[in-house]
Structure formats: C-alpha cells, structure tokens
TORMARKE-465523 format. One line per 10 residues: number of its first residue (from 1); their letters; for each residue x negated, y, z negated of N, C-alpha, C. Coordinates in steps of 0.001 Angstrom, whole numbers, plus 500000, padded with zeros to 6 digits. Layout:
NUM) A) X:Y:Z:X:Y:Z:X:Y:Z; ...
//
This chain:
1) XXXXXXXXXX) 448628:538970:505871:450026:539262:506253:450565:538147:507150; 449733:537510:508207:450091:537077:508663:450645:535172:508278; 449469:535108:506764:449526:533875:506412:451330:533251:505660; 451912:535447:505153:452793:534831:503962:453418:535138:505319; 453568:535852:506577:454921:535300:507456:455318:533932:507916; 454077:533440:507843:454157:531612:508402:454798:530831:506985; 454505:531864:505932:455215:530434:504634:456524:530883:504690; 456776:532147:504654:458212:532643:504994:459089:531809:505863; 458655:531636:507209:459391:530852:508295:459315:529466:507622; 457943:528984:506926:458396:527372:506793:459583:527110:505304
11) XXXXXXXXXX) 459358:527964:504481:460590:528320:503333:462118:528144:504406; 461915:529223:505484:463479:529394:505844:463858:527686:506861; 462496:527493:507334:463204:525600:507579:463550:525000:506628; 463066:524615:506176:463318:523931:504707:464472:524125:504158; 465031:525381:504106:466175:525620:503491:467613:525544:504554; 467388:525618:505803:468092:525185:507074:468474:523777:506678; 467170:522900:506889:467488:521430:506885:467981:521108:505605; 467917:521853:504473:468317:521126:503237:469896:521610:503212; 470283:522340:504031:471691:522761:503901:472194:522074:504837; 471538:521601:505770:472241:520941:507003:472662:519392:506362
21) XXXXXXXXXX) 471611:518799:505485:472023:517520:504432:473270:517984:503833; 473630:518957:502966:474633:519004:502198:475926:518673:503038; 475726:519523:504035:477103:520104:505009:477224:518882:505461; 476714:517915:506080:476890:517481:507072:476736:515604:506653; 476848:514491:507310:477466:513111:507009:475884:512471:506826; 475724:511326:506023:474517:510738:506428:474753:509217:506701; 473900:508669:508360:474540:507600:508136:474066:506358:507309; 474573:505116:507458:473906:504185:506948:474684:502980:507352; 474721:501699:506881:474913:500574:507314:476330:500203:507668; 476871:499251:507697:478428:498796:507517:478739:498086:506669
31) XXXXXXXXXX) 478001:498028:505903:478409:497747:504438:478297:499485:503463; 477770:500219:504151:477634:501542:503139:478331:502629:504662; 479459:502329:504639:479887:503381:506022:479368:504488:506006; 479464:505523:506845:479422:506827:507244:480062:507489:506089; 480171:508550:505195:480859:509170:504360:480001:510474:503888; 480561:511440:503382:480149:512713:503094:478861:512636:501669; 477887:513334:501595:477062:513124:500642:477930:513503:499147; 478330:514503:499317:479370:515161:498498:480654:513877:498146; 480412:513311:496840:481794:511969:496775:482275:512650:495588; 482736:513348:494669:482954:513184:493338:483518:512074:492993
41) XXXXXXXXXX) 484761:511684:493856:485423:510626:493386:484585:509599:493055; 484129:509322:494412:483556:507524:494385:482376:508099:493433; 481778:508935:493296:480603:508990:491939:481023:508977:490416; 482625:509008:490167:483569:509274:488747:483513:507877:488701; 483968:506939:489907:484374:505451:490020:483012:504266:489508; 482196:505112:489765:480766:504395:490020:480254:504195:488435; 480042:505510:488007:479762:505992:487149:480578:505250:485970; 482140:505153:485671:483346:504440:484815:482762:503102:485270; 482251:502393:486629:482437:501313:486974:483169:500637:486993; 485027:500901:487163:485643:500186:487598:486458:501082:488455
51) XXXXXXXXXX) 487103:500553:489471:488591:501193:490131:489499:501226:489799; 490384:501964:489094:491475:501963:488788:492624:502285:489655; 493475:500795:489678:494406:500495:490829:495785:500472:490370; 496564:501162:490550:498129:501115:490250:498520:500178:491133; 499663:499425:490788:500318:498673:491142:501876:498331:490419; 502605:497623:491421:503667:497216:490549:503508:495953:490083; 503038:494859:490995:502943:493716:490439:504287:492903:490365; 505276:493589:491034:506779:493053:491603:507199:492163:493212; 505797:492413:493876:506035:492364:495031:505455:491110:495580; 506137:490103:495402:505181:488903:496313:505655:489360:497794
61) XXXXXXXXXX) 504461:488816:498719:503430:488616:498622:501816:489000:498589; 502491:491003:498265:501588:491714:498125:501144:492318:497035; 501498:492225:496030:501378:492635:494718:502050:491491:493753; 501838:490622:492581:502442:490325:491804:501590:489830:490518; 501919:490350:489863:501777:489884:488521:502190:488490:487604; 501046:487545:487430:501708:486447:486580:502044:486930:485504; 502737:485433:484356:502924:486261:483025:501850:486821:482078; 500544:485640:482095:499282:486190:481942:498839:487197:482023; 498934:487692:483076:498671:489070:483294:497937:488789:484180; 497654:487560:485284:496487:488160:486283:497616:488145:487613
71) XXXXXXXXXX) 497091:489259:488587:497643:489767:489927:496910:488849:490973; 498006:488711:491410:497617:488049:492887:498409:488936:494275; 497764:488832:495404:498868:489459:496548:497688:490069:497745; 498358:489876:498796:497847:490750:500329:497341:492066:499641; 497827:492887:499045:497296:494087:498389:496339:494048:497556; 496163:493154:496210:494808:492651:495518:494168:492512:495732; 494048:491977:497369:492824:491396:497934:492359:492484:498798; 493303:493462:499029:492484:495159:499794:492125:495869:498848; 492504:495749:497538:492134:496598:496609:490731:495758:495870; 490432:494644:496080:489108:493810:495848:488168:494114:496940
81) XXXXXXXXXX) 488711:494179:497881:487779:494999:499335:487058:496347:498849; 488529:497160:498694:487230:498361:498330:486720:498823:497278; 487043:498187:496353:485815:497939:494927:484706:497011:495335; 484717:496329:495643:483365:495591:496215:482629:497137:497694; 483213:497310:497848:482840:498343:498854:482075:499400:498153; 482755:499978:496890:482351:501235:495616:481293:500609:495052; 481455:499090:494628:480335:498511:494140:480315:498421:492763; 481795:498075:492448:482522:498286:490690:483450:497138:491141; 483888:496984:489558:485021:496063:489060:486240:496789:489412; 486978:496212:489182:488478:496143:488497:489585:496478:487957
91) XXXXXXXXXX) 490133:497401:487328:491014:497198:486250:492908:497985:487037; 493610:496873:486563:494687:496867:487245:495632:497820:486457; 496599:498782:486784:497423:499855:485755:498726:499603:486632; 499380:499364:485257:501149:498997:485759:501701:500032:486020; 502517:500180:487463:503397:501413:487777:504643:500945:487768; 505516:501797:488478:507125:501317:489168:507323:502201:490223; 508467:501439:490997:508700:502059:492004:509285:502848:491878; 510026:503480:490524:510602:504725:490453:509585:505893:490101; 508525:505542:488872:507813:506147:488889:506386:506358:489232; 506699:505880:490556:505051:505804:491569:504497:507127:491665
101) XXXXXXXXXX) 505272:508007:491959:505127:509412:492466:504354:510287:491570; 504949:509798:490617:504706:510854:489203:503037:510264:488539; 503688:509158:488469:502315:508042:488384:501414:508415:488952; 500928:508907:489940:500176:509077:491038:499694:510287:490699; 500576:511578:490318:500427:513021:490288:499852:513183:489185; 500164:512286:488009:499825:513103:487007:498392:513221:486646; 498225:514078:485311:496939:514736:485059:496852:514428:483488; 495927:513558:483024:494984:513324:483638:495415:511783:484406; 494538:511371:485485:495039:510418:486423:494922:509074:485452; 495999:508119:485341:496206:507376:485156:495507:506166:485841
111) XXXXXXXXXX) 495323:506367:487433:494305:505470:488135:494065:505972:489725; 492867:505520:490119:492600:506181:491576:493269:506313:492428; 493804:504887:492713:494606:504819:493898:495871:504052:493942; 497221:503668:494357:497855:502761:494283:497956:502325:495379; 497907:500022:495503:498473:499589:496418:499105:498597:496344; 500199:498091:497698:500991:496998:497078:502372:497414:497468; 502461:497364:499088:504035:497329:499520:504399:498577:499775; 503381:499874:499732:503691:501510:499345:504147:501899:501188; 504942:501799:501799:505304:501989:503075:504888:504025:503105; 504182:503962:504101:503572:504993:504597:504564:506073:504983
121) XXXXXXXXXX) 504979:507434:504582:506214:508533:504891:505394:509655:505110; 506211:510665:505889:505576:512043:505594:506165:512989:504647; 506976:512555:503859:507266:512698:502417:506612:512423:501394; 505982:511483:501114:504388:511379:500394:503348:511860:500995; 503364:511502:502194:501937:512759:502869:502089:514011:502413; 503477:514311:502210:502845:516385:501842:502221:516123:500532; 502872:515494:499516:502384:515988:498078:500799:514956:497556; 500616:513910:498687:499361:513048:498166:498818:512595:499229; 498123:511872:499590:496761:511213:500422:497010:509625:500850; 497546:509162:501537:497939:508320:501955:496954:507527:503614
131) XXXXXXXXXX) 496204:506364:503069:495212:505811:503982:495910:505329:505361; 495003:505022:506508:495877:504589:508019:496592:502826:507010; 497470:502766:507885:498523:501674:507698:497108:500273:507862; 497673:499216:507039:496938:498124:507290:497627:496627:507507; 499441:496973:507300:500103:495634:507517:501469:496534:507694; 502127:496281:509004:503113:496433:509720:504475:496176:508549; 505276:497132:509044:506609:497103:507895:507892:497440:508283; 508967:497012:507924:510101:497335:508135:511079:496891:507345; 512739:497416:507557:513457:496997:506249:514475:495614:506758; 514706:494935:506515:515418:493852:506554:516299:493136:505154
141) XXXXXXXXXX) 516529:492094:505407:517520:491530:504783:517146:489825:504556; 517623:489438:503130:517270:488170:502588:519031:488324:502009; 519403:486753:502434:520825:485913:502277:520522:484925:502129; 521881:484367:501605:521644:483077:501852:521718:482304:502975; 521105:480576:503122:520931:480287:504051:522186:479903:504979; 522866:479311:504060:524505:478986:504666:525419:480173:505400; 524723:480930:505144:525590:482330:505462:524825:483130:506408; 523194:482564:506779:522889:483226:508155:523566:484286:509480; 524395:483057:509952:525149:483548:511002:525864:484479:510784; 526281:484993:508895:527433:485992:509160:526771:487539:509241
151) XXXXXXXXXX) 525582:487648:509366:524734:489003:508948:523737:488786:510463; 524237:489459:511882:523669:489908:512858:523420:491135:513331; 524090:492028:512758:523636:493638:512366:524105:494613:511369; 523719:495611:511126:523931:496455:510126:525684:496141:509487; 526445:496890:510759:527376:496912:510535:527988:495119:509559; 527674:494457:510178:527798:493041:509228:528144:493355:507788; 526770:493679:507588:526907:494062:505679:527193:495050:505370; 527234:495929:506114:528111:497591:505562:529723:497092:505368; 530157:496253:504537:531454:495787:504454:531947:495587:502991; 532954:496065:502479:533505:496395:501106:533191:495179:500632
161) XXXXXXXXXX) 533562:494017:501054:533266:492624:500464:531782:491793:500277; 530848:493047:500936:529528:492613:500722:528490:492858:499455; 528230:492321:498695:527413:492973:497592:525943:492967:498032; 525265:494244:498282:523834:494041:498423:523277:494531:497350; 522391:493999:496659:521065:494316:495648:519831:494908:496235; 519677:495917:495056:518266:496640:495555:517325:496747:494268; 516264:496691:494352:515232:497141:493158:515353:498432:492953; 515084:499458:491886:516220:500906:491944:513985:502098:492393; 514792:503047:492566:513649:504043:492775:512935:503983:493914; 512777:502937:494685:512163:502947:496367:513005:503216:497288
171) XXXXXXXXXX) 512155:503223:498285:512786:503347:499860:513987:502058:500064; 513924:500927:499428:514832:500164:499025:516162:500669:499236; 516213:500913:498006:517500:502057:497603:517964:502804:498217; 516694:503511:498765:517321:504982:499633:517893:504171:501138; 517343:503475:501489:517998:502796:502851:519040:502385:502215; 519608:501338:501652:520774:501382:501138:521880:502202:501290; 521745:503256:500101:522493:504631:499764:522499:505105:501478; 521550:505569:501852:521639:506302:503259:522778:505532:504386; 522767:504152:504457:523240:503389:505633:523992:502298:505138; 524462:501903:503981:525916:501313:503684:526557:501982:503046
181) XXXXXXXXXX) 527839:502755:504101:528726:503117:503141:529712:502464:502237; 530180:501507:502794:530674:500813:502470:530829:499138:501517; 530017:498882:501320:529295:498191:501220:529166:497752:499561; 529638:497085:498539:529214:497262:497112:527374:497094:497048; 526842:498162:496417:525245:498298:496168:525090:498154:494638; 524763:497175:494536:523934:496621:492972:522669:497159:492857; 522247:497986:491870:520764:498598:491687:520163:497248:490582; 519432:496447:490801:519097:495639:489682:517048:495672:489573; 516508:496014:488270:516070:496367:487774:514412:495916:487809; 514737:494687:488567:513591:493710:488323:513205:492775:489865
191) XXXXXXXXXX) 512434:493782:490902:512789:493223:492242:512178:492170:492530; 511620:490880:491607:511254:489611:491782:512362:488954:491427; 513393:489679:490465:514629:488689:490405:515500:488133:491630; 515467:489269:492637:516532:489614:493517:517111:488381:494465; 515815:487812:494740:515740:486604:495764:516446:485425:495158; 516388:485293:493948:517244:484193:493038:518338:484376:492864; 518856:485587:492588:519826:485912:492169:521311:485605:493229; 520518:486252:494635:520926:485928:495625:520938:484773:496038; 520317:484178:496020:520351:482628:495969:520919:482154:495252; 521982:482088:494038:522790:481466:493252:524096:482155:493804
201) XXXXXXXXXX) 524005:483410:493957:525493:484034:494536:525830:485144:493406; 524836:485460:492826:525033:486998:492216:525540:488361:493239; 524848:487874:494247:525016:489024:495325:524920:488342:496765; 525373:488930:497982:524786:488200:498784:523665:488878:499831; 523706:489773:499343:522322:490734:500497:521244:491221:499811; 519845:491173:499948:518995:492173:499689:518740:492951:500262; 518425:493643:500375:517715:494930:501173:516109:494815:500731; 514992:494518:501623:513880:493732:501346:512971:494387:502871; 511509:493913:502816:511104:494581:504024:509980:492991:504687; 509739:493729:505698:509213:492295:506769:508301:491521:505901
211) XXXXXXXXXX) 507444:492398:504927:505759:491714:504122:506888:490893:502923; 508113:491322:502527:508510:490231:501284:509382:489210:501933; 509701:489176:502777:511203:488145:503155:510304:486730:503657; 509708:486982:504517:509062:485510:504563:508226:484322:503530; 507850:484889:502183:507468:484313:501055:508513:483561:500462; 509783:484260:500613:510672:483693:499616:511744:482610:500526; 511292:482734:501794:512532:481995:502469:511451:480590:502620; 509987:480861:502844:509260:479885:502834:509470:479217:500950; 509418:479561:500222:509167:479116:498902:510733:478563:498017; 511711:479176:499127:513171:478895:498493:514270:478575:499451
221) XXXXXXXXXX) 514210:477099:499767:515256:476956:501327:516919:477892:500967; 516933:477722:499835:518704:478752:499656:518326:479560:500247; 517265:480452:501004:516972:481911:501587:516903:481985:502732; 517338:483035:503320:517433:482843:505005:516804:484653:505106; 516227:484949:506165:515833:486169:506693:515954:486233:507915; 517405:486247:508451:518143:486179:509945:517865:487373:510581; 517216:488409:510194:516803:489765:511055:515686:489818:510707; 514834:488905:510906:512991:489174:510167:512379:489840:511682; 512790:489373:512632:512106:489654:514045:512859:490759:514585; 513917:491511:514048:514499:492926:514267:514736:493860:513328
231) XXXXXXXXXX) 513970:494224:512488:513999:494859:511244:514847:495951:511827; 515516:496979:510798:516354:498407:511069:515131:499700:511131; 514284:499251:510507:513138:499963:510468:511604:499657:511079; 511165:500551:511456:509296:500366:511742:508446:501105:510512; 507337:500816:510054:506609:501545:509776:505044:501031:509415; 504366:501487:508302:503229:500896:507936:503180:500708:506283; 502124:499736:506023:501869:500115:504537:500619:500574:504494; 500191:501346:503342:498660:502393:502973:498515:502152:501510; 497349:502808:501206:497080:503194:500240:497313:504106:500109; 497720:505158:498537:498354:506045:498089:497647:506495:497081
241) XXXXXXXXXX) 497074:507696:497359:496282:508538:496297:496545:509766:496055; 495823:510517:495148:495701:511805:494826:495315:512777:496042; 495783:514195:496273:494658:514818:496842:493864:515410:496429; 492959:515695:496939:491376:515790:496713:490703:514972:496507; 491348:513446:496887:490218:512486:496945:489605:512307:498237; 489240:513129:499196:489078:512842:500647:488115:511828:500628; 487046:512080:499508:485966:510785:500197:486386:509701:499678; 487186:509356:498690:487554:508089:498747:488302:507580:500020; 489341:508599:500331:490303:508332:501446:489538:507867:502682; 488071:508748:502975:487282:508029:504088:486933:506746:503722
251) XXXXXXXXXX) 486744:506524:502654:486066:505602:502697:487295:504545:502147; 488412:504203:501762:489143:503063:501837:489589:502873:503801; 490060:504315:504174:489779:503936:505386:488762:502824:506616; 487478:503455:505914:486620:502715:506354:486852:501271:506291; 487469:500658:505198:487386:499610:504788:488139:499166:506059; 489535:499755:506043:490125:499126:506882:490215:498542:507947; 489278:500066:508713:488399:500005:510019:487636:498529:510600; 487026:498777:509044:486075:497181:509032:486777:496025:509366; 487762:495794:508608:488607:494386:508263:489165:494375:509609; 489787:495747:510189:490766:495205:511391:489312:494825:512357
261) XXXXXXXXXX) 488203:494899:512516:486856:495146:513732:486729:493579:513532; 486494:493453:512274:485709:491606:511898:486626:490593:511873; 487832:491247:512202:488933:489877:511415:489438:489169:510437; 488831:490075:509629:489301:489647:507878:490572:490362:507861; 490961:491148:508400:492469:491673:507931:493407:490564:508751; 493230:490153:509848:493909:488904:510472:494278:487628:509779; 493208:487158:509389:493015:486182:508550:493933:486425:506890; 493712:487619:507221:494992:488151:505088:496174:487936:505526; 496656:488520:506468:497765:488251:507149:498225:486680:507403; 497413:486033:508364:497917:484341:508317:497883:483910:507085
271) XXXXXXXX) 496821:483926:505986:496814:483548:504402:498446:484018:504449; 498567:484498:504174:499954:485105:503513:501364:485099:504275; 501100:484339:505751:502200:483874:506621:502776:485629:507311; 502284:486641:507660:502890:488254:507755:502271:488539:508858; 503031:489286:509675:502498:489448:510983:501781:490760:511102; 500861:490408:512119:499646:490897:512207:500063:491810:513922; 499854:493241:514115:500193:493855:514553:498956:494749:515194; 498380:494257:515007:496663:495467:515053:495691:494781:515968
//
C-alpha cells in the first residue's frame, strides 16, 4: 500500500511539472526570444516556410516595389528581420491602402502580417493586432520648392485656390477630408505618382507623412517639405496583423525590442535619412 502511494505522488509531480511547461514561457537565447511554447502561428509559418507579408509597395522609403517586381524599403528590411527570426523565406502579397483592412481580415488569410508605412490607431487596434511602433510618424506636406515660404501652417493650404493630392483609402485622405475645408482635394490613385505630379504643377500640396517626404525632396530638388520638423500629427508605425496571432505578435515585438537594444533599428533609420526617436 504504501509502495502504490509513493507512485501515486510521483505520477501527480510529473503531471504538475508537465502542465507547468504547457502554461507557462520557456526561455532561451536572443536570437530565439522568450515566447509561449504554444505558437500555432509561427509553427503554420515554419512549417509553409515562408512569411507571408502584405504590403503596398507604394511607399518609398518604406515599402516599394520595382517594375520587376523586387521590394525594397525601411519596412522590407523589418519584415527580413523577422523571417530570419521564424527562420523562413519570403514571399511578398500586394495590398492597398484602401483595401488593407479587409486584406488583413479576410479568411482564408491572404498573408501573416502587413508592413510598410501602416501608422499605428486605436481604430485598427479594436478589429486586429498591431506591434509597438518602430519609426516615429506624422502628417505633413510636400510642395514645391519655389513655393516653400507660402505653406507655414494648416490654415495656408486650407485655401480654395490650393489643390492638394492624396493617395485615396488611408489616413492620407482622411486627414485631408477631416481638416481642409476648403481647400480643392484631388484623390489620385497611384501614391508614388504624387511627388511628380506636384512637382510639374498638377497640384500643389501633398498630404504625405514624416517617413515619405524626406526621400523625395532628397531625390527631387522641385520638392520642398517646409513642415518636416512640425508635422500636424504624432504617431507611430507597426506591424499589422490578424487576431489570434499573439505569438507571432510577441515575437515580431521581440524583434523590435532587439533592434531598438543593439542599434540596428538606428542604423535603418540613418540608411534611409528618417528620424530616429527611440
């Protein structure tokens, strides 16, 4: 009697500690962060062996697409972070900024995660999973250069004689619509055009945010970004996922964690001329 009470008690350890593994984090290196044993995601990702990354591929200098088809951008290179992190390839899936949302929601998922300019809201936080911010953001304005001086605040371009252009379906737009009333607003279709366009005198305002205006004023002297150091807005950019991906979400987090600790997120930032805030 007394032998099966002692196997009894060592059965009920055993089954303590093997539940205490499930429940609970295991650690390991900094290249394999802290994360829950329980991944489905990152085990679906592993398993497919690649990441599937939405993007627009509109956005220098964080997303863009050649004609080829290969992507370059500040965002490519976080979304190469945490596939090298998963320990998989690749594969890039075209979105838009109108239909990011939907893109994102639907079933079956089109791709894991999207990044690339996605400014962080608590309007996408209710309906999806959105990672800590990793490059500082706000909304501003690209003119031309001759015409600097005439655009020193809002009110400036909120003016019947002003034409501003927007790429249609983003926060773009909605700042726009929300805060020029007055103002003629061009929705045009294709937001790598915008900077040219404006630059010939199609329009004379964009509505643009801190990570795009300095690429194009560096790459196109017709361009001026006379409110780059007072944006109308603050915010962040993230990654943008599904919910119920929590362990991915820890773990692109993690990434971030990493990059801002070692200085590789500093260094993406000077690569790419964008200020670094962290």
């Amino acid at each position: 009697m007394k032998k099966r009470k002692t196997w009894i008690w060592v059965l009920a350890a055993i089954f303590c500690i093997s539940s205490a593994c499930i429940t609970t984090c295991c650690s390991s290196s900094d290249d394999n962060p802290v994360v829950e044993t329980q991944q489905p995601t990152i085990q679906r990702i592993q398993e497919r062996g690649e990441l599937l990354v939405g993007t627009t591929g509109d956005y220098r200098p964080l997303s863009y697409r050649e004609a080829e088809g290969n992507y370059w951008g500040f965002g490519i290179e976080m979304a190469e972070k945490i596939a090298e992190r998963i320990g998989v390839g690749i594969e890039y899936v075209q979105t838009s900024w109108p239909t990011l949302t939907a893109d994102v929601l639907t079933e079956p998922q089109t791709f894991d995660l999207a990044i690339g300019g996605i400014t962080i809201t608590d309007t996408r936080k209710e309906t999806m999973l959105m990672s800590d911010g990793y490059l500082a953001n706000g909304k501003t304005i690209l003119c031309r250069s001759t015409e600097a001086d005439r655009y020193k605040t809002l009110a400036d371009i909120d003016k019947p004689e002003v034409t501003v252009m927007v790429n249609p379906g983003g926060l773009n737009e909605k700042f726009a619509n929300e805060n020029l009333i007055h103002a003629n607003i061009v929705v045009h279709q294709k937001n790598e055009e915008i900077p040219t366009l404006v630059a010939e005198g199609a329009a004379d305002v964009m509505i643009t945010e801190i990570t795009e205006a300095p690429y194009y004023v560096q790459t196109d002297a017709r361009l001026a970004a006379p409110l780059l150091n007072a944006p109308f807005t603050h915010g962040e950019i993230g990654v943008l996922m599904q919910k119920g991906q929590d362990d991915l979400l820890a773990l692109v987090n993690s990434v971030i964690a990493k990059m801002k600790a070692d200085g590789t997120l500093r260094q993406l930032h000077e690569k790419y001329g964008l200020i670094y805030a962290y």
